[in-house]
N, C-alpha and C positions, 0 to 999 in steps of 0.2 A: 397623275403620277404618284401624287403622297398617297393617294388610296390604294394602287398597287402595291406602295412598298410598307401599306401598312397589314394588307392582306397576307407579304410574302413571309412579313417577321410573325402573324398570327400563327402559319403554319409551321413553324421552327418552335419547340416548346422552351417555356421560359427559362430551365435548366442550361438549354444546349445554346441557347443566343449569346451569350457573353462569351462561350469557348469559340463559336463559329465570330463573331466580330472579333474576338484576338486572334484569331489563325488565319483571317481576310486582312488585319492590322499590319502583321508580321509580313505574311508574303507579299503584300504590298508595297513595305518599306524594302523589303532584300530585292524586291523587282527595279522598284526605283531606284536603287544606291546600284544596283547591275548596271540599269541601262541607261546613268545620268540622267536622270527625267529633268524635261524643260518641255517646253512648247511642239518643239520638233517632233521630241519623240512621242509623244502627244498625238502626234497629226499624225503619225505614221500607226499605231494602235487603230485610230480611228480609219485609217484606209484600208488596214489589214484587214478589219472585222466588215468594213464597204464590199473589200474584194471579194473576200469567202460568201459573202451574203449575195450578191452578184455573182457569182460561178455558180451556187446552188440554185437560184432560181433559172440561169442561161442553161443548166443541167433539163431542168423540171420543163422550160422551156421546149427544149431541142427534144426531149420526148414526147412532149404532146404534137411538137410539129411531125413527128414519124415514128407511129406508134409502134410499126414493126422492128423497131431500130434496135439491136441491144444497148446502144448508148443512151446515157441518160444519168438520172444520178445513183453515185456510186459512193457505197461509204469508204471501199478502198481508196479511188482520186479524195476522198475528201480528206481520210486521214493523211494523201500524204500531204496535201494544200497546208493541212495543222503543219507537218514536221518542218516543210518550206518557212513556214512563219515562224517557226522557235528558232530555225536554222540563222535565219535573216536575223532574228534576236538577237542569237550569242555573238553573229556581225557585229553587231550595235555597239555588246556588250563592252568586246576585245577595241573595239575602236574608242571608246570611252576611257577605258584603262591606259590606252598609249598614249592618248590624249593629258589623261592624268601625270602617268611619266613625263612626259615631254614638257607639262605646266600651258599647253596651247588647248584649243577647241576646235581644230582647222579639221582633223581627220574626221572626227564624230561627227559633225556638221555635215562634214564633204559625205560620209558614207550613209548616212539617215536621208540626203536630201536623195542622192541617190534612188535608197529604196522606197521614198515617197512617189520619185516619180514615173520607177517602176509597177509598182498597186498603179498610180493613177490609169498608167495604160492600159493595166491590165481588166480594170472596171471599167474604163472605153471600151471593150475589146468586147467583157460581159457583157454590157449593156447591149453592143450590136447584136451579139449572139442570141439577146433575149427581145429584141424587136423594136428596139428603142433606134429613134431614128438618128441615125450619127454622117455626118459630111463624107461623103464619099471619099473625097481625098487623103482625110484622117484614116476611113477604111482601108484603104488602098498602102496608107504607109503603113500600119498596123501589120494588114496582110506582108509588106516586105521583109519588116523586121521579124517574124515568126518563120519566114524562109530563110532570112541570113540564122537565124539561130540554129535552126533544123540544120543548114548546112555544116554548121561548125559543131554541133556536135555529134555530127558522122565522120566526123574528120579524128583519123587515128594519128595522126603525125604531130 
């Protein structure tokens, strides 16, 4: 790993390293004062980038299983999979801030656990897609809940 990340600062010339570590410094800190950084939100970065990482391969997947298929990976699903996870962010975000008004941590908490165990299903769901063997039952409830969703958002009333 240090030898990678000594390769990666070789290719950045010695000029532009200190402006690229201050502007990596900064949006790091304005990221974290957004989105309360603790643990949680920690875990959920880390499942976002599992998820995405797991839908691109159940993509690349599901193409080699049928090649004639036009599905497969797509950079359109993929940008909007990004906007879903900034979306889910500024969640986070606004949930932190009422949290801060209010002087509690019950809503941030409640809503981060939330979308942790959202990704989790949803990387269950990847993974079966991509051939990894998963408990049928698990399948099976997966499969339910993507019907109840389907259903509710055909629902105009």
């Amino acid at each position: 790993m240090q030898d990678a990340l000594i390769f990666l600062k070789g290719m950045i010339p010695t000029e532009m390293q200190m402006v690229w570590g201050a502007v990596c410094s900064v949006a790091g800190g304005i990221a974290g004062h957004l989105l309360g950084w603790n643990n949680l939100v920690e875990t959920l970065l880390v499942a976002m980038a599992i998820d995405y990482v797991t839908g691109v391969l159940a993509a690349y997947r599901y193409k080699r299983k049928h090649p004639n298929s036009k599905r497969g990976p797509s950079s359109r699903v993929g940008a909007l999979g990004i906007v879903r996870k900034v979306s889910i962010l500024c969640i986070v975000a606004l949930a932190h801030y009422i949290d801060t008004a209010m002087g509690t941590s019950a809503v941030h908490t409640m809503i981060v656990w939330f979308y942790i165990g959202n990704e989790g299903l949803s990387i269950i769901e990847n993974a079966a897609n991509s051939g990894v063997p998963v408990p049928q039952k698990l399948c099976d409830t997966l499969e339910q809940l993507k019907n109840e969703k389907g259903e509710r958002g055909n629902d105009k009333s």
